[in-house]
C-alpha positions in Angstrom: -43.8 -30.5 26.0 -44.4 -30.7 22.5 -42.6 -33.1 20.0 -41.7 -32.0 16.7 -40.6 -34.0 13.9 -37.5 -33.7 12.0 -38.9 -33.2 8.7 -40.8 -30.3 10.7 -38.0 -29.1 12.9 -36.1 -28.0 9.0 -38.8 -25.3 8.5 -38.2 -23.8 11.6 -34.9 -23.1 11.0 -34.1 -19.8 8.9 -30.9 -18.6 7.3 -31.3 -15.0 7.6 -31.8 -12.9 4.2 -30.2 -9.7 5.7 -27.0 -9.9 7.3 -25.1 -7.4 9.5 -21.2 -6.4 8.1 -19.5 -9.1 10.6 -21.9 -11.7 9.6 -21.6 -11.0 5.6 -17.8 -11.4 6.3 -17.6 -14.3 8.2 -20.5 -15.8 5.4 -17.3 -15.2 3.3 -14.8 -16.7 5.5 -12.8 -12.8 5.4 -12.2 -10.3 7.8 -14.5 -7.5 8.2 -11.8 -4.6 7.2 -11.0 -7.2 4.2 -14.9 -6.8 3.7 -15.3 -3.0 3.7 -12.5 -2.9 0.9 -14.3 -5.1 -1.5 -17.6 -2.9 -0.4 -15.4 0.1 -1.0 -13.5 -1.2 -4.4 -16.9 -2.4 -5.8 -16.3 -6.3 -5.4 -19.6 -6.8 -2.8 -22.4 -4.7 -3.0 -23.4 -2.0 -0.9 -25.5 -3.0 2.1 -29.6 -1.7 2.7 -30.9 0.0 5.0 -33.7 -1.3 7.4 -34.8 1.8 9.4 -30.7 2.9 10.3 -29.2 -0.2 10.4 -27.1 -1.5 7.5 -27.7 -5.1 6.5 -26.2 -6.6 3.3 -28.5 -8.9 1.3 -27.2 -12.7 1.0 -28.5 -13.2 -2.3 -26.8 -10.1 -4.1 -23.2 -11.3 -1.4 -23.8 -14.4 -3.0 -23.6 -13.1 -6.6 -20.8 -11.2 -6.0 -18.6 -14.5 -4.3 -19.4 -16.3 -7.4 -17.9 -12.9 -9.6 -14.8 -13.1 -7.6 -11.7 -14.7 -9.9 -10.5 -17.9 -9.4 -6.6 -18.3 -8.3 -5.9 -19.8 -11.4 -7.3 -16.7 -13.5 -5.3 -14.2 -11.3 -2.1 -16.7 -11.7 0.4 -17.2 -8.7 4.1 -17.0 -8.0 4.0 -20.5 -6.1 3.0 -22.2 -9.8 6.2 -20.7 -11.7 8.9 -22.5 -9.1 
């Protein structure tokens, strides 16, 4: 059996660049109906197509995450009691 080293074994591990509509919502730590609406409402992008199957791009998921508000910018009810 061959040994491979650690500093090795870290390029042979691969986050995938394309990820399927559970996937991109549990990236996101949300449900996947919770992800169609932000698909739907504009708030994640639409996913790409390889051959017929749908696959969202991490990158562009990634972007949109960081374009989400912040609690404090949408206020709360819990900080006016």
């Amino acid at each position: 059996m061959e040994r491979i080293c650690n500093t090795c074994r870290e390029y042979l591990i691969m986050t995938p660049r394309g990820l399927s509509r559970q996937h991109a919502a549990e990236y996101l730590g949300c449900s996947s109906r919770v992800f169609d609406g932000m698909v739907d409402d504009g708030r994640m992008p639409s996913p790409k197509l390889i051959n017929t199957k749908k696959v969202w791009d991490r990158f562009e998921v990634d972007e949109s995450f960081d374009a989400l508000p912040r609690d404090k910018e949408i206020g709360n009810d819990w900080d006016e009691n």
